[in-house]
N, C-alpha and C positions, 0 to 999 in steps of 0.2 A: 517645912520639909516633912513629908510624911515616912514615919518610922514601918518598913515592912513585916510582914509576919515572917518569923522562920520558914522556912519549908520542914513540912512532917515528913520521916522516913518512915515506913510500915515494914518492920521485920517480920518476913515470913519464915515458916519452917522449910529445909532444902522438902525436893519432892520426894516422896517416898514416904515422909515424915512427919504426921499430924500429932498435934499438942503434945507430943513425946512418948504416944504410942506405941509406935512400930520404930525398930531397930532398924538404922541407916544401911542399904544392902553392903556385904564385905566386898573388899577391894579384892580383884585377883590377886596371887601370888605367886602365882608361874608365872615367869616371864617366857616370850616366845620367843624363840632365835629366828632371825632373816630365812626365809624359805629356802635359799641356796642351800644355806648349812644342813636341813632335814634332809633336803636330797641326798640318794645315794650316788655315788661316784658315777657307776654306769648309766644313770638318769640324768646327769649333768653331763656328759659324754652324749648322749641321744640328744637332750635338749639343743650343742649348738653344733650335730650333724658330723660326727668325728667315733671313728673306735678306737682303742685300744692302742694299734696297730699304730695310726695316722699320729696319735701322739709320740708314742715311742718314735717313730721314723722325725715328729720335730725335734725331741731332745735327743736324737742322737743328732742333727743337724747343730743343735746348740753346742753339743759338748766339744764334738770334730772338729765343726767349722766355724765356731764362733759367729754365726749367724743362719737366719733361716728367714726366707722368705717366702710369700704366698702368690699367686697369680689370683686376680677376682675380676669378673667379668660383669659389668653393670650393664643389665638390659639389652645385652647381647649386642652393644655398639661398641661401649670401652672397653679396656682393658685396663686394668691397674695393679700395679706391684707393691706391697708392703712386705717392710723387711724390718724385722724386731729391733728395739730401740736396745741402744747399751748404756752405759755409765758417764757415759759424756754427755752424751742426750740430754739424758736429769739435770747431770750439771750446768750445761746450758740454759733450760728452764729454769730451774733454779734460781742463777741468777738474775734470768729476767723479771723474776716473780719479785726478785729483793731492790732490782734498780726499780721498776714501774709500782711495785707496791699499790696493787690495784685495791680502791676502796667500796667496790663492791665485789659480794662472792660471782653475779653475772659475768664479771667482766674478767675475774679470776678465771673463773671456767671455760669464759672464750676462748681467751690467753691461752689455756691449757691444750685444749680441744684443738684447735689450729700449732700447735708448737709440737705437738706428738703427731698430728697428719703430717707436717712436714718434714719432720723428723723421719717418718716411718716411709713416705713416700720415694720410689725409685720409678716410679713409670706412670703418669696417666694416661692414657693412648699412644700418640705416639710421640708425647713429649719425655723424655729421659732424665730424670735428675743424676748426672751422676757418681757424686758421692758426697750424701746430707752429711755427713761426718764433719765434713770442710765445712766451716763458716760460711765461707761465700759461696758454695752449692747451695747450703741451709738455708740462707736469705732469700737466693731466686727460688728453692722449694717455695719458701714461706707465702715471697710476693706471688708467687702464681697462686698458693692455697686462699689469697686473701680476694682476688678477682674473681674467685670461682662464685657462682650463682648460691644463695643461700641455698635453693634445693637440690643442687650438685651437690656442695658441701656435706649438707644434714647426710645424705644417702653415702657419700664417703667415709664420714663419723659413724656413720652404722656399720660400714665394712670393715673400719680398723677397730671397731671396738671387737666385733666376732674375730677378727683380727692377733687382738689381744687375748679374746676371751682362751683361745686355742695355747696362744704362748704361757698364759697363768695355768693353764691344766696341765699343761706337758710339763710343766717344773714346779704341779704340786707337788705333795708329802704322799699323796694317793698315787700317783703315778712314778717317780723317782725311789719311793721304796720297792717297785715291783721291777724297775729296770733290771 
């Protein structure tokens, strides 16, 4: 049996860095905060197409009516109703997230994505959910959310995200301190 050689490893210097000449470049020390946060209020207000005006008029809808709903028009065939999610919602999700204990974050995210569409959904064309609140409203939301075409879907997850994006503005710290 013949005995093998080692394998050689050849330690180089990192780049930058020959025979101990030059000083390894410094690491930054700023860190950069997520582009949203630079923004200022009114630029994130213009970004997703809303004034001033259009928030105040949702959180006073939140604070009156304990809900607020939007009308969104896809491609000029559907129509579709999203109505802001409350405290049960989550807790419903919630749960589901602790019974199915999903063991990838994809499938987390699906989970999420489809459980907040059908939570939030009251109307797609002329089909009516009507009241996600109720469990068994919730379920036939969900089973219709789950036969929609992935590209129906995705383009629905875009509108309740801008959806949501509207609800998170109207009940920042920027906007709630000016009501």
């Amino acid at each position: 049996m013949a005995v093998r050689d080692k394998p050689q490893f050849v330690v180089s210097d990192p780049p930058g860095i020959k025979d101990g000449s030059e000083e390894p470049p410094e690491a930054p020390t700023e860190r950069k905060e997520p582009e949203s946060e630079d923004k200022p209020f009114s630029a994130r207000l213009e970004e997703v197409g809303v004034t001033k005006e259009d928030l105040e008029a949702i959180l006073d809808s939140l604070l009156t009516k304990g809900r607020y709903t939007r009308e969104y028009d896809i491609a000029g065939k559907i129509k579709v109703v999203f109505r802001a999610r409350d405290g049960d919602d989550g807790e419903r999700l919630r749960s589901r997230l602790d019974e199915e204990a999903p063991r990838y974050t994809i499938t987390q995210q699906e989970l999420i994505a489809k459980y907040n569409l059908a939570s939030s959904l009251m109307r797609y064309g002329e089909t009516k959910f009507m009241d996600v609140k109720n469990d068994k409203d919730f379920e036939t939301a969900l089973a219709y959310v789950n036969k929609l075409p992935g590209a129906v879907l995705n383009i629905l997850l875009q509108r309740l995200f801008h959806f949501d994006s509207l609800v998170l503005l109207a009940t920042s710290v920027e906007n709630v301190g000016n009501f």
